[in-house]
C-alpha positions in Angstrom: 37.4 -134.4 -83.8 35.2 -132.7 -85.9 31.7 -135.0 -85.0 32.4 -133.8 -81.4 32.4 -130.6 -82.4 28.8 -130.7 -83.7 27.7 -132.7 -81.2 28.7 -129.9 -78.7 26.6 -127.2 -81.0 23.9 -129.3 -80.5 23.9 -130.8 -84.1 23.7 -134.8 -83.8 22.5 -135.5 -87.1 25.8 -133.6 -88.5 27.5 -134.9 -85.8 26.6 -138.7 -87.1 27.3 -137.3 -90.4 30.7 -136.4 -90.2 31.8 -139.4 -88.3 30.7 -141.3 -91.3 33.0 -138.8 -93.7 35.8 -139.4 -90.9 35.4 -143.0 -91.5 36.9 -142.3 -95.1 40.3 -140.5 -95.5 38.7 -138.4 -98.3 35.9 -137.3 -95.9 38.1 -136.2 -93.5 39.1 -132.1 -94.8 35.3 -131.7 -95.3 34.4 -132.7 -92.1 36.9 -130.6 -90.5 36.1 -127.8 -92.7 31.8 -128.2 -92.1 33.0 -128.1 -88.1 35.4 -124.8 -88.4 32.6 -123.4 -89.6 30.3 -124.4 -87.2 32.3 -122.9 -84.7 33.2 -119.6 -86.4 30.5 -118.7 -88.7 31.1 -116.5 -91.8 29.6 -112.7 -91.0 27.7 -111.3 -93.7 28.9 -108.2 -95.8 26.3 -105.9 -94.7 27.6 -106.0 -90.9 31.2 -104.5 -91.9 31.7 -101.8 -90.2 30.7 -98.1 -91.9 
């Protein structure tokens, strides 16, 4: 449940968002995608290691 998800990272106002885009079948791969990230966030380039 990706609105659970945000609401656990302390993010209601995403969290209310994405239970609105679950409400939709064609919200549903963005919310889980905006809540994957969430919990695993991209690392930047620079922080590869040298």
């Amino acid at each position: 449940m990706p609105w659970l998800v945000l609401l656990i990272k302390d993010n209601p106002g995403g969290a209310v968002v994405a239970l609105i885009m679950q409400a939709t079948l064609i919200g549903w791969p963005f919310a889980s995608i905006w809540a994957w990230r969430a919990v695993n966030p991209l690392t930047p380039a620079s922080h590869s290691k040298q």
